[in-house]
C-alpha positions as CSV (number, residue, x, y, z in Angstrom):
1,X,87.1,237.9,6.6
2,X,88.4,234.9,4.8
3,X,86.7,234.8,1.2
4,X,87.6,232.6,-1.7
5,X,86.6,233.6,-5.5
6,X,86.2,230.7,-8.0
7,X,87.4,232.0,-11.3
8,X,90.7,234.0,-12.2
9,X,89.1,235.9,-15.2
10,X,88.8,239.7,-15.6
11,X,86.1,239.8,-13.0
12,X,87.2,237.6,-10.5
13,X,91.0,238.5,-10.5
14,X,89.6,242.5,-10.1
15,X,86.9,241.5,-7.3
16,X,90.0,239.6,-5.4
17,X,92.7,242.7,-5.4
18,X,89.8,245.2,-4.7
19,X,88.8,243.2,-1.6
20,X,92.0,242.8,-0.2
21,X,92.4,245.9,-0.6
22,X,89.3,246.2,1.8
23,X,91.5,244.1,4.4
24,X,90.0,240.9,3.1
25,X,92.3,237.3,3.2
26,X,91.4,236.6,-0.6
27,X,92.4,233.0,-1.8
28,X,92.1,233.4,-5.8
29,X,90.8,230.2,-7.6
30,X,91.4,229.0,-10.7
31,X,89.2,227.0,-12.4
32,X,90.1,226.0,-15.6
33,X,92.4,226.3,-18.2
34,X,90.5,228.1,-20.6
35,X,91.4,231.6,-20.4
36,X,93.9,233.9,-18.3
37,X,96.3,231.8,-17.5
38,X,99.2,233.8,-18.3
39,X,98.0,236.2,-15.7
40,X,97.5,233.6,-13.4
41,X,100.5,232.4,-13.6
42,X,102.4,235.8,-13.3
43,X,100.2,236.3,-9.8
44,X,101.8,232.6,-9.1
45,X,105.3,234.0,-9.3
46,X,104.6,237.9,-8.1
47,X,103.2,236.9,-4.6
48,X,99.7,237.6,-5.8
49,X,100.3,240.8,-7.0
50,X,97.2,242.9,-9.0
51,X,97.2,245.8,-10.1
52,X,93.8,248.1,-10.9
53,X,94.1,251.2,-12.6
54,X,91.1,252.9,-12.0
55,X,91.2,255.7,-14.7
56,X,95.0,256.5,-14.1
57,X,95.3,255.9,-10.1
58,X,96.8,252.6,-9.8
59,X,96.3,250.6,-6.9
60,X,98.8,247.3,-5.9
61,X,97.1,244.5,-4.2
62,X,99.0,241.3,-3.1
63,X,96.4,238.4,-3.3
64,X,96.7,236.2,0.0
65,X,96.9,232.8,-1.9
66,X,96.6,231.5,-5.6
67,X,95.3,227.8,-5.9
68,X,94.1,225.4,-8.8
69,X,92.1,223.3,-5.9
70,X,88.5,224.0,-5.3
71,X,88.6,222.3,-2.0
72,X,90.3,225.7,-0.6
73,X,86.6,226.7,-0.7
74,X,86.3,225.2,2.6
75,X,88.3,227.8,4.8
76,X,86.1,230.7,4.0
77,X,83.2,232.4,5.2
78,X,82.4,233.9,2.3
79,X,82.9,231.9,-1.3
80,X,82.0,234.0,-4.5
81,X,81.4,232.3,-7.8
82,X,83.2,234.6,-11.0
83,X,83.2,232.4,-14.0
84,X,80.7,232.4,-17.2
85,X,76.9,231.1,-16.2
86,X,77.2,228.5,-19.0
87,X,79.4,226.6,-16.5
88,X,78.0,227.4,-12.9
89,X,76.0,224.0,-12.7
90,X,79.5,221.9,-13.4
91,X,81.1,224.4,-10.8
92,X,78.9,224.0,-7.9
93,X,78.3,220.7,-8.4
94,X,82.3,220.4,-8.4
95,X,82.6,222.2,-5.3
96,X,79.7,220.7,-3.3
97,X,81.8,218.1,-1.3
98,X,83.3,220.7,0.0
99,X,80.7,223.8,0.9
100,X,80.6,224.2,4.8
101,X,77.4,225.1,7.2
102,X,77.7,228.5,7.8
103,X,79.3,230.0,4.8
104,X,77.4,232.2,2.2
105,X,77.9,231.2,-1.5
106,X,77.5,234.6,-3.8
107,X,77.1,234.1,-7.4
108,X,77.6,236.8,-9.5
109,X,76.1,237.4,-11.8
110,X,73.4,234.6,-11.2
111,X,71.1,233.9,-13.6
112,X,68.5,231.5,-11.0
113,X,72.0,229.7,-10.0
114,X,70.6,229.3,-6.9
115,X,68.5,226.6,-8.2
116,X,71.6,224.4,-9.0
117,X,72.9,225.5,-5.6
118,X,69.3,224.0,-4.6
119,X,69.6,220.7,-6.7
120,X,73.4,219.7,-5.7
121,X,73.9,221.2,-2.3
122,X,70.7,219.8,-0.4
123,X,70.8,219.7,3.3
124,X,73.4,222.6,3.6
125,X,72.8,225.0,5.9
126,X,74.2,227.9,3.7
127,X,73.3,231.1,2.5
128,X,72.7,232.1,-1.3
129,X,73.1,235.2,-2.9
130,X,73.3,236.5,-6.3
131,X,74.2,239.8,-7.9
132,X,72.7,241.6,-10.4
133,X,76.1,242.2,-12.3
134,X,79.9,241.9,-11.7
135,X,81.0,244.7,-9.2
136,X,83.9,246.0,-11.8
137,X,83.6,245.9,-15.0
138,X,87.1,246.3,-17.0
139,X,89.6,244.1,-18.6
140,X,93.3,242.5,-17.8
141,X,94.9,244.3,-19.8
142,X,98.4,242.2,-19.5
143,X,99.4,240.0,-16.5
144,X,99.5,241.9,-13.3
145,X,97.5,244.6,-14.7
146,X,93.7,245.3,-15.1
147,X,92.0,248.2,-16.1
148,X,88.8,249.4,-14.5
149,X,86.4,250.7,-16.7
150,X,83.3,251.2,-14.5
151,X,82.4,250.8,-11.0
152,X,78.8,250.3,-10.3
153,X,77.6,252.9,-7.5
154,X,75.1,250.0,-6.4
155,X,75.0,246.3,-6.4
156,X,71.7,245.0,-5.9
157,X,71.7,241.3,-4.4
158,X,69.4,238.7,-3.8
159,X,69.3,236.4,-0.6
160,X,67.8,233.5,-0.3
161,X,66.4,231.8,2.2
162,X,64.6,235.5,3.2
163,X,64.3,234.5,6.6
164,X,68.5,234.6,7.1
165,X,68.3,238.0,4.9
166,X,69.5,240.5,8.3
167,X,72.1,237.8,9.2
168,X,73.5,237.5,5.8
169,X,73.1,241.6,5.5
170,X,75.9,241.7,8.4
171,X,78.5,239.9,6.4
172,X,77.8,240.9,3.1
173,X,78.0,244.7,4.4
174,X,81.5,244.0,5.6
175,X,82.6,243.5,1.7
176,X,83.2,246.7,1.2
177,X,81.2,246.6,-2.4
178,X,78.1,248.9,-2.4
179,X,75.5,246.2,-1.9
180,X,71.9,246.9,-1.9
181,X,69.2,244.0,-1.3
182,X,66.6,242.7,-3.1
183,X,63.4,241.4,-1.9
184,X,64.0,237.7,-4.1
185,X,67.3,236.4,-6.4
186,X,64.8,235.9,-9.0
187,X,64.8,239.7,-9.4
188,X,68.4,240.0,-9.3
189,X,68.3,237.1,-12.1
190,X,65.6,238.8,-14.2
191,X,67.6,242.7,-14.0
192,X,70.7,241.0,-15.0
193,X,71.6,243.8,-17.6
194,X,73.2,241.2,-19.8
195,X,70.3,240.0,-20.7
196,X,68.4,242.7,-22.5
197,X,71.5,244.8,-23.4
198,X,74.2,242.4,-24.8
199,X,71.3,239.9,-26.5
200,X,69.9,242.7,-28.4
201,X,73.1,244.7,-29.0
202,X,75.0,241.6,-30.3
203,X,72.5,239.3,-32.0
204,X,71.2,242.7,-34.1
205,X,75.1,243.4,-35.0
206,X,76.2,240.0,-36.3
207,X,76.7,240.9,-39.6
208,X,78.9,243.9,-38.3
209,X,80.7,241.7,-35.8
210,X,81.6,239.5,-39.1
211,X,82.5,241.7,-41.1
212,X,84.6,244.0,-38.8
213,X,87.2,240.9,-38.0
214,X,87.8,242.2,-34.4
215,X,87.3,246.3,-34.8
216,X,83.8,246.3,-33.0
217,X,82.1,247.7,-29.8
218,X,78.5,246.8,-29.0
219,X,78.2,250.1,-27.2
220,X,79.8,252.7,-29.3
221,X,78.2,251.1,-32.5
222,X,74.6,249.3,-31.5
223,X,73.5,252.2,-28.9
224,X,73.9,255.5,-29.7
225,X,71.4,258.2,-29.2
226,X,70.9,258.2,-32.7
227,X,69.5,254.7,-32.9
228,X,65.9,254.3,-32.4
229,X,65.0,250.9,-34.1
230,X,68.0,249.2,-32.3
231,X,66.5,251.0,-29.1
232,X,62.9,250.3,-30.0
233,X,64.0,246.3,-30.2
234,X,65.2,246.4,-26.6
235,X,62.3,248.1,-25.0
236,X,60.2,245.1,-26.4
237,X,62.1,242.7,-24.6
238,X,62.2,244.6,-21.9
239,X,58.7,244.8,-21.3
240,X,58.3,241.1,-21.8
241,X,60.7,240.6,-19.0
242,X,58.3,242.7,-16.9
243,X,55.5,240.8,-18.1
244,X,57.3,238.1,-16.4
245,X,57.8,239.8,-13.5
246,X,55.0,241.4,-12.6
247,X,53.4,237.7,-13.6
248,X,55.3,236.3,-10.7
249,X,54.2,239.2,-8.8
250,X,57.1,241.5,-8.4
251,X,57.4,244.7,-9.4
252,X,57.6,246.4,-12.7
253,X,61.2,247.6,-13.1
254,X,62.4,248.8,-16.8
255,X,66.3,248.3,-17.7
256,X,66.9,251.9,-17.9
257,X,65.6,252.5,-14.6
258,X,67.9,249.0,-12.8
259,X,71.1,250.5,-14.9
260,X,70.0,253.8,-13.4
261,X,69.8,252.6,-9.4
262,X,73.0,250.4,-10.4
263,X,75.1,253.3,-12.1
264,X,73.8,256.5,-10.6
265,X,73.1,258.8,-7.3
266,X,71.0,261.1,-9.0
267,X,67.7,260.8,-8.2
268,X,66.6,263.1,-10.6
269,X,68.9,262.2,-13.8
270,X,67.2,260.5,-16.9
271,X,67.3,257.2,-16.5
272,X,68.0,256.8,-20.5
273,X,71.0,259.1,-20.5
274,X,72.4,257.1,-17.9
275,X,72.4,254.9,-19.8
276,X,73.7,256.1,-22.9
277,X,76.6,258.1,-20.9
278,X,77.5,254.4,-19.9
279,X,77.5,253.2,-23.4
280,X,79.4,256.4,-24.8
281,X,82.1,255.7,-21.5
282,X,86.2,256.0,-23.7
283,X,86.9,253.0,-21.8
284,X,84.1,250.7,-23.0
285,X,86.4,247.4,-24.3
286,X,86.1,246.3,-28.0
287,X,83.4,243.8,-28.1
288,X,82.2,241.1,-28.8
289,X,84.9,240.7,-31.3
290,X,83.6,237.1,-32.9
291,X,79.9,236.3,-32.9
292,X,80.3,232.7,-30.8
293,X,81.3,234.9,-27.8
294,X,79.5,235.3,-24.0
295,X,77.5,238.1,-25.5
296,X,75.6,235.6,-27.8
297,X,77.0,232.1,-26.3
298,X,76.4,233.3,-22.6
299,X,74.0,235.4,-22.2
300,X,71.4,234.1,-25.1
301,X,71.1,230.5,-23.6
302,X,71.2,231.4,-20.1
303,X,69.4,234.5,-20.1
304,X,66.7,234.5,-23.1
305,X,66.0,230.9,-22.6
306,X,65.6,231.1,-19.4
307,X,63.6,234.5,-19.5
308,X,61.2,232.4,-22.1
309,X,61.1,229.2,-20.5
310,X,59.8,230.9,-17.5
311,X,57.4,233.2,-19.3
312,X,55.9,230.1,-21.5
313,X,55.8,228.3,-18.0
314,X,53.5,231.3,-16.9
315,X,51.7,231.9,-20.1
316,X,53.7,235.1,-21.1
317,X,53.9,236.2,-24.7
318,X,57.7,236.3,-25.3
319,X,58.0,236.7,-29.4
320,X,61.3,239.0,-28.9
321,X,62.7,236.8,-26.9
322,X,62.4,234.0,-29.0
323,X,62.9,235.5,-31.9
324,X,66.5,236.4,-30.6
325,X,67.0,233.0,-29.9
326,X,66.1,231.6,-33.2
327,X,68.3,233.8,-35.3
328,X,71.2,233.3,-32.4
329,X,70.9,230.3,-33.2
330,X,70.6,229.7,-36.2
331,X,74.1,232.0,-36.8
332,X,75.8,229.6,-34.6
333,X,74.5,226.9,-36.2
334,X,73.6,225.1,-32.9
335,X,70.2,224.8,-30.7
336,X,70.6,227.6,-27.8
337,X,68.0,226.0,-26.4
338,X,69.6,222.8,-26.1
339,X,72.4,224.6,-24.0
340,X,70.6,226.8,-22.1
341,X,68.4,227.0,-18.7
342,X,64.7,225.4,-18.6
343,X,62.9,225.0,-15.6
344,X,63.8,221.3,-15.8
345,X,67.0,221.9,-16.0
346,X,67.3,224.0,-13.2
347,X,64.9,221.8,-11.1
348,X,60.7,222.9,-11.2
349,X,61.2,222.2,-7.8
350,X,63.8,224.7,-6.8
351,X,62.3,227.2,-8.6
352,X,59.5,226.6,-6.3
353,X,60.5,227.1,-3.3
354,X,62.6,230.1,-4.3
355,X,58.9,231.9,-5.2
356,X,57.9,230.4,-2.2
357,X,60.8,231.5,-0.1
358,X,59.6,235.1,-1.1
359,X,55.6,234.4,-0.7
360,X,55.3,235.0,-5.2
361,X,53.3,233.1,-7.5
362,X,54.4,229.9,-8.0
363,X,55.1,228.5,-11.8
Protein backbone atom coordinates (compact mmCIF):
# COMPACT_ATOMS: atom_id res chain seq x y z
CA UNK A 1 0.00 0.00 0.00
CA UNK A 2 0.98 3.53 -0.44
CA UNK A 3 1.08 5.30 3.09
CA UNK A 4 2.53 8.62 4.02
CA UNK A 5 3.55 9.54 7.73
CA UNK A 6 3.47 13.21 8.78
CA UNK A 7 6.30 13.73 11.15
CA UNK A 8 10.09 12.66 10.96
CA UNK A 9 10.54 12.34 14.82
CA UNK A 10 11.54 9.17 16.70
CA UNK A 11 8.18 7.64 16.18
CA UNK A 12 7.36 8.40 12.83
CA UNK A 13 10.89 7.82 11.21
CA UNK A 14 10.71 4.04 13.16
CA UNK A 15 6.84 3.46 12.11
CA UNK A 16 8.15 4.46 8.29
CA UNK A 17 11.40 1.86 8.08
CA UNK A 18 9.27 -0.81 9.96
CA UNK A 19 6.46 -0.59 7.40
CA UNK A 20 8.49 -0.82 4.49
CA UNK A 21 9.95 -3.28 5.78
CA UNK A 22 6.35 -4.87 5.71
CA UNK A 23 6.50 -4.16 1.77
CA UNK A 24 4.89 -0.85 2.29
CA UNK A 25 5.69 2.43 -0.41
CA UNK A 26 6.45 4.84 2.74
CA UNK A 27 6.74 8.56 1.75
CA UNK A 28 8.35 10.15 5.08
CA UNK A 29 7.04 13.75 5.95
CA UNK A 30 8.62 16.32 7.46
CA UNK A 31 6.84 18.76 9.16
CA UNK A 32 8.78 21.26 10.73
CA UNK A 33 11.95 22.32 11.66
CA UNK A 34 11.83 21.77 15.14
CA UNK A 35 13.58 18.66 15.87
CA UNK A 36 15.41 15.79 13.92
CA UNK A 37 16.52 17.42 11.25
CA UNK A 38 19.93 16.12 11.10
CA UNK A 39 18.38 12.76 10.64
CA UNK A 40 16.29 13.84 8.14
CA UNK A 41 18.59 15.20 6.32
CA UNK A 42 21.10 12.17 6.43
CA UNK A 43 17.85 9.99 5.04
CA UNK A 44 17.82 12.93 2.27
CA UNK A 45 21.24 12.01 1.14
CA UNK A 46 21.28 7.99 2.12
CA UNK A 47 18.30 7.02 -0.25
CA UNK A 48 16.04 6.86 2.80
CA UNK A 49 17.97 4.73 4.65
CA UNK A 50 16.81 3.63 8.52
CA UNK A 51 18.15 1.58 10.50
CA UNK A 52 16.19 -0.17 13.81
CA UNK A 53 18.09 -2.05 16.11
CA UNK A 54 15.79 -4.01 17.85
CA UNK A 55 17.82 -5.16 21.02
CA UNK A 56 21.02 -5.97 18.83
CA UNK A 57 19.46 -7.30 15.43
CA UNK A 58 19.63 -4.48 13.10
CA UNK A 59 17.35 -4.18 10.37
CA UNK A 60 18.05 -1.69 7.07
CA UNK A 61 15.12 -0.09 5.60
CA UNK A 62 15.36 2.24 2.49
CA UNK A 63 12.34 4.74 2.90
CA UNK A 64 10.54 5.13 -0.66
CA UNK A 65 10.51 9.07 -0.58
CA UNK A 66 11.54 11.96 1.87
CA UNK A 67 9.48 15.26 1.34
CA UNK A 68 9.06 18.67 3.25
CA UNK A 69 5.44 19.05 1.27
CA UNK A 70 2.31 17.93 3.00
CA UNK A 71 0.49 17.88 -0.26
CA UNK A 72 2.33 14.32 -0.93
CA UNK A 73 -0.51 13.25 1.49
CA UNK A 74 -2.66 12.95 -1.50
CA UNK A 75 -1.16 9.77 -3.15
CA UNK A 76 -1.87 7.47 -0.31
CA UNK A 77 -4.29 5.28 0.96
CA UNK A 78 -3.30 5.27 4.13
CA UNK A 79 -1.91 8.81 5.91
CA UNK A 80 -0.69 8.44 9.58
CA UNK A 81 -0.24 11.52 11.71
CA UNK A 82 3.30 11.10 14.13
CA UNK A 83 3.95 14.44 15.58
CA UNK A 84 3.28 15.90 19.30
CA UNK A 85 -0.78 16.34 20.04
CA UNK A 86 -0.10 19.97 21.00
CA UNK A 87 0.19 20.62 17.19
CA UNK A 88 -2.34 18.11 15.51
CA UNK A 89 -5.09 20.85 15.08
CA UNK A 90 -2.41 23.26 12.95
CA UNK A 91 -1.49 19.87 11.15
CA UNK A 92 -4.74 18.69 9.96
CA UNK A 93 -6.01 21.76 9.34
CA UNK A 94 -2.67 22.24 7.17
CA UNK A 95 -3.24 19.24 5.26
CA UNK A 96 -7.03 19.45 4.73
CA UNK A 97 -6.79 20.85 1.09
CA UNK A 98 -5.37 18.05 0.29
CA UNK A 99 -7.07 14.68 2.15
CA UNK A 100 -8.75 12.51 -0.60
CA UNK A 101 -12.25 10.42 -0.42
CA UNK A 102 -11.25 7.21 0.26
CA UNK A 103 -8.18 7.40 2.36
CA UNK A 104 -8.03 6.57 6.19
CA UNK A 105 -6.28 9.28 8.32
CA UNK A 106 -4.61 7.34 11.62
CA UNK A 107 -3.57 9.49 14.42
CA UNK A 108 -1.44 8.17 16.77
CA UNK A 109 -1.55 8.73 19.51
CA UNK A 110 -4.98 10.69 19.34
CA UNK A 111 -6.06 12.33 22.09
CA UNK A 112 -10.15 13.06 20.59
CA UNK A 113 -8.05 14.33 17.29
CA UNK A 114 -10.77 13.12 15.51
CA UNK A 115 -12.78 16.04 16.54
CA UNK A 116 -10.37 18.50 14.66
CA UNK A 117 -10.46 15.99 11.88
CA UNK A 118 -14.37 16.64 12.35
CA UNK A 119 -14.14 20.50 12.51
CA UNK A 120 -11.63 21.09 9.41
CA UNK A 121 -12.23 18.19 7.16
CA UNK A 122 -16.23 18.36 6.86
CA UNK A 123 -17.76 16.62 3.90
CA UNK A 124 -14.82 14.11 3.48
CA UNK A 125 -15.64 10.89 2.92
CA UNK A 126 -12.68 9.48 4.94
CA UNK A 127 -12.00 7.14 7.60
CA UNK A 128 -10.63 8.11 11.19
CA UNK A 129 -8.63 6.17 13.40
CA UNK A 130 -6.60 6.69 16.39
CA UNK A 131 -4.20 4.62 18.48
CA UNK A 132 -3.93 4.17 21.83
CA UNK A 133 0.06 4.76 21.74
CA UNK A 134 2.91 4.89 19.17
CA UNK A 135 3.59 1.31 17.82
CA UNK A 136 7.53 1.54 18.82
CA UNK A 137 8.67 3.14 21.39
CA UNK A 138 12.61 3.96 21.25
CA UNK A 139 14.85 6.74 20.25
CA UNK A 140 17.16 7.94 17.16
CA UNK A 141 19.93 7.48 18.53
CA UNK A 142 22.14 9.31 15.65
CA UNK A 143 21.11 9.88 12.03
CA UNK A 144 20.29 6.67 10.27
CA UNK A 145 20.05 4.88 13.44
CA UNK A 146 17.13 4.27 15.98
CA UNK A 147 16.92 2.11 18.71
CA UNK A 148 13.92 0.14 19.64
CA UNK A 149 13.22 -0.10 23.08
CA UNK A 150 9.69 -1.75 23.22
CA UNK A 151 7.29 -3.12 20.82
CA UNK A 152 3.78 -3.21 21.94
CA UNK A 153 2.30 -6.91 21.50
CA UNK A 154 -1.14 -4.97 20.83
CA UNK A 155 -2.28 -1.73 19.39
CA UNK A 156 -5.70 -1.03 20.22
CA UNK A 157 -7.43 1.47 17.73
CA UNK A 158 -10.42 3.37 17.43
CA UNK A 159 -12.57 3.80 14.09
CA UNK A 160 -14.81 6.18 13.54
CA UNK A 161 -17.61 6.37 11.66
CA UNK A 162 -18.45 2.58 13.30
CA UNK A 163 -20.50 1.76 10.48
CA UNK A 164 -17.09 1.70 7.96
CA UNK A 165 -15.31 -0.25 11.00
CA UNK A 166 -15.03 -4.06 8.77
CA UNK A 167 -13.99 -1.97 5.73
CA UNK A 168 -11.44 -0.01 7.47
CA UNK A 169 -10.39 -3.46 9.50
CA UNK A 170 -9.26 -4.81 5.84
CA UNK A 171 -6.69 -2.13 5.29
CA UNK A 172 -5.60 -1.47 8.61
CA UNK A 173 -4.88 -5.37 8.93
CA UNK A 174 -2.66 -5.14 5.96
CA UNK A 175 -0.10 -2.77 8.19
CA UNK A 176 1.49 -5.29 9.52
CA UNK A 177 1.36 -3.66 13.25
CA UNK A 178 -0.68 -5.83 15.75
CA UNK A 179 -3.82 -3.82 15.68
CA UNK A 180 -6.70 -4.64 17.77
CA UNK A 181 -10.15 -2.56 17.62
CA UNK A 182 -11.96 -0.64 19.89
CA UNK A 183 -15.56 -0.20 20.06
CA UNK A 184 -15.16 4.09 20.01
CA UNK A 185 -11.77 6.52 19.52
CA UNK A 186 -12.84 8.03 22.65
CA UNK A 187 -11.66 4.91 24.42
CA UNK A 188 -8.51 4.82 22.57
CA UNK A 189 -8.19 8.68 23.67
CA UNK A 190 -9.12 8.06 27.27
CA UNK A 191 -6.34 4.67 27.64
CA UNK A 192 -3.78 6.74 26.15
CA UNK A 193 -1.02 5.62 28.77
CA UNK A 194 0.47 9.03 28.60
CA UNK A 195 -1.90 10.42 30.27
CA UNK A 196 -1.98 8.75 33.72
CA UNK A 197 1.70 7.52 33.58
CA UNK A 198 3.85 10.46 32.38
CA UNK A 199 1.41 13.25 34.18
CA UNK A 200 1.85 11.61 37.42
CA UNK A 201 5.42 10.35 37.00
CA UNK A 202 6.71 13.79 35.87
CA UNK A 203 4.67 16.55 37.55
CA UNK A 204 5.44 14.48 41.08
CA UNK A 205 9.37 14.53 40.03
CA UNK A 206 9.88 18.15 39.21
CA UNK A 207 12.02 18.99 41.72
CA UNK A 208 14.17 15.88 40.78
CA UNK A 209 14.03 16.69 37.06
CA UNK A 210 15.60 20.22 38.31
CA UNK A 211 17.86 19.27 40.20
CA UNK A 212 19.29 16.31 38.17
CA UNK A 213 20.32 18.73 35.11
CA UNK A 214 19.63 15.98 32.52
CA UNK A 215 20.56 12.48 34.73
CA UNK A 216 16.71 11.48 35.10
CA UNK A 217 14.34 8.59 34.14
CA UNK A 218 10.66 8.79 34.99
CA UNK A 219 10.57 5.05 35.04
CA UNK A 220 13.63 3.82 36.84
CA UNK A 221 13.12 6.71 39.48
CA UNK A 222 9.14 7.65 39.90
CA UNK A 223 7.91 3.80 39.58
CA UNK A 224 9.55 1.30 41.25
CA UNK A 225 7.98 -1.39 43.27
CA UNK A 226 9.07 0.26 46.18
CA UNK A 227 6.88 3.30 45.70
CA UNK A 228 3.49 3.23 47.02
CA UNK A 229 2.50 6.98 47.45
CA UNK A 230 3.85 7.77 43.92
CA UNK A 231 1.65 4.56 42.89
CA UNK A 232 -1.28 5.40 45.20
CA UNK A 233 -1.38 9.12 43.25
CA UNK A 234 -1.90 7.30 39.92
CA UNK A 235 -4.52 4.90 40.83
CA UNK A 236 -6.60 8.10 41.84
CA UNK A 237 -6.49 9.48 38.57
CA UNK A 238 -6.98 6.46 37.22
CA UNK A 239 -10.15 5.82 38.63
CA UNK A 240 -11.39 9.26 37.77
CA UNK A 241 -10.69 8.56 34.24
CA UNK A 242 -13.03 5.57 34.70
CA UNK A 243 -15.51 7.67 36.27
CA UNK A 244 -15.41 9.35 33.04
CA UNK A 245 -15.73 6.48 31.21
CA UNK A 246 -18.06 4.47 32.64
CA UNK A 247 -20.05 8.15 32.77
CA UNK A 248 -20.14 8.05 28.97
CA UNK A 249 -21.03 4.47 29.23
CA UNK A 250 -18.07 2.46 28.41
CA UNK A 251 -16.51 0.15 30.20
CA UNK A 252 -14.42 0.32 33.30
CA UNK A 253 -10.81 -0.45 32.17
CA UNK A 254 -7.79 0.40 34.83
CA UNK A 255 -4.20 1.45 33.33
CA UNK A 256 -2.60 -1.61 34.51
CA UNK A 257 -5.00 -3.73 32.89
CA UNK A 258 -4.80 -1.43 28.98
CA UNK A 259 -0.74 -1.59 29.54
CA UNK A 260 -1.37 -5.20 30.18
CA UNK A 261 -3.60 -6.13 26.84
CA UNK A 262 -1.05 -3.50 25.09
CA UNK A 263 2.28 -5.12 26.44
CA UNK A 264 1.48 -8.78 27.16
CA UNK A 265 0.05 -12.36 25.95
CA UNK A 266 -0.30 -13.71 29.20
CA UNK A 267 -3.59 -14.00 30.20
CA UNK A 268 -2.86 -14.91 33.44
CA UNK A 269 0.24 -12.45 34.36
CA UNK A 270 -0.29 -9.62 36.93
CA UNK A 271 -1.37 -6.81 35.36
CA UNK A 272 0.84 -4.60 37.85
CA UNK A 273 4.09 -6.47 37.18
CA UNK A 274 3.60 -5.85 33.75
CA UNK A 275 3.80 -2.97 34.25
CA UNK A 276 6.61 -2.49 36.44
CA UNK A 277 8.74 -5.04 34.25
CA UNK A 278 8.04 -2.28 31.53
CA UNK A 279 9.20 0.48 33.72
CA UNK A 280 12.36 -1.54 35.07
CA UNK A 281 13.06 -2.40 30.93
CA UNK A 282 17.55 -1.37 30.60
CA UNK A 283 16.53 0.37 27.60
CA UNK A 284 13.97 2.79 29.02
CA UNK A 285 15.50 6.40 27.59
CA UNK A 286 16.55 9.16 30.15
CA UNK A 287 13.59 11.30 30.59
CA UNK A 288 12.07 13.96 30.73
CA UNK A 289 15.36 15.59 31.08
CA UNK A 290 13.87 19.43 31.56
CA UNK A 291 10.47 19.94 33.20
CA UNK A 292 8.96 22.12 30.03
CA UNK A 293 9.10 18.85 28.07
CA UNK A 294 6.02 16.57 26.24
CA UNK A 295 5.76 14.69 29.47
CA UNK A 296 4.45 17.93 31.25
CA UNK A 297 3.91 20.32 28.04
CA UNK A 298 2.15 17.51 26.03
CA UNK A 299 0.57 15.33 27.80
CA UNK A 300 -0.79 17.74 30.83
CA UNK A 301 -2.72 20.11 28.39
CA UNK A 302 -3.85 17.66 26.03
CA UNK A 303 -4.49 14.85 28.20
CA UNK A 304 -5.53 16.17 31.88
CA UNK A 305 -7.39 19.06 30.50
CA UNK A 306 -9.03 17.29 28.26
CA UNK A 307 -9.71 14.26 30.76
CA UNK A 308 -11.27 17.24 33.17
CA UNK A 309 -12.98 19.29 30.73
CA UNK A 310 -14.87 16.28 29.79
CA UNK A 311 -15.47 14.94 33.29
CA UNK A 312 -16.71 18.63 34.53
CA UNK A 313 -18.84 18.57 31.27
CA UNK A 314 -20.38 15.31 32.75
CA UNK A 315 -20.40 16.21 36.38
CA UNK A 316 -17.30 13.94 37.31
CA UNK A 317 -15.27 14.81 40.40
CA UNK A 318 -11.78 15.18 38.95
CA UNK A 319 -9.60 16.81 42.01
CA UNK A 320 -6.33 14.74 40.88
CA UNK A 321 -6.56 15.74 37.77
CA UNK A 322 -6.75 19.17 38.43
CA UNK A 323 -4.65 19.29 40.99
CA UNK A 324 -1.93 18.10 38.41
CA UNK A 325 -2.75 20.80 36.34
CA UNK A 326 -2.51 23.51 38.71
CA UNK A 327 0.89 22.69 40.07
CA UNK A 328 2.00 21.91 36.14
CA UNK A 329 1.22 24.88 35.75
CA UNK A 330 2.09 26.89 38.02
CA UNK A 331 5.97 25.33 37.52
CA UNK A 332 5.77 26.41 34.06
CA UNK A 333 4.62 29.53 34.89
CA UNK A 334 1.88 29.42 32.19
CA UNK A 335 -2.08 28.42 32.10
CA UNK A 336 -2.19 24.61 30.80
CA UNK A 337 -5.43 25.23 30.44
CA UNK A 338 -5.11 27.98 28.15
CA UNK A 339 -3.11 25.51 25.77
CA UNK A 340 -4.90 22.61 26.08
CA UNK A 341 -8.17 20.68 24.75
CA UNK A 342 -11.82 21.86 25.93
CA UNK A 343 -14.77 20.71 24.43
CA UNK A 344 -15.01 24.07 22.74
CA UNK A 345 -11.94 23.82 21.42
CA UNK A 346 -12.38 20.66 19.98
CA UNK A 347 -15.94 21.46 18.79
CA UNK A 348 -19.14 20.29 21.42
CA UNK A 349 -20.41 19.31 18.29
CA UNK A 350 -17.90 16.83 17.18
CA UNK A 351 -17.66 15.33 20.28
CA UNK A 352 -21.28 14.59 19.75
CA UNK A 353 -21.59 12.84 17.16
CA UNK A 354 -18.48 10.82 17.96
CA UNK A 355 -20.68 9.40 21.28
CA UNK A 356 -23.32 9.31 18.92
CA UNK A 357 -21.44 7.39 16.24
CA UNK A 358 -20.96 4.73 18.98
CA UNK A 359 -24.79 4.93 20.54
CA UNK A 360 -22.91 6.52 24.35
CA UNK A 361 -24.14 9.18 26.34
CA UNK A 362 -23.91 12.29 24.93
CA UNK A 363 -22.10 15.37 26.94
Amino acid sequence: MKIAILGAGNAGCAVAADLTMHGHKVTLIKTSHAMHDDNFTFLQENNGKMALDEFGEIKTAYIHKMSRDVADVRDAEIVIIYIQTNFHEQLIERISPYIQDGQILLISPGYLSTAYVLKHCSGRDIIIAEAESSFIDGRIMKPGMFRVGFRNVRNPIGIYPSARKKEAIVKLDQLGERLVYLDSVVEAALHNPNLIVHTVGSVMSIPRIEKSKGDFCMYHEAYTRDNPATWRILEALDAEKMNVLEKLGFARLSYVEACKYRNSLDADIDAKGVFFEYAEMPTRAKGPTVVDSRYISEDVPQGLVMMEALGKALHVEMPIASGLIAIASASLGRDLRVEGRTPEGLGIENIEKILKDCGRKEI
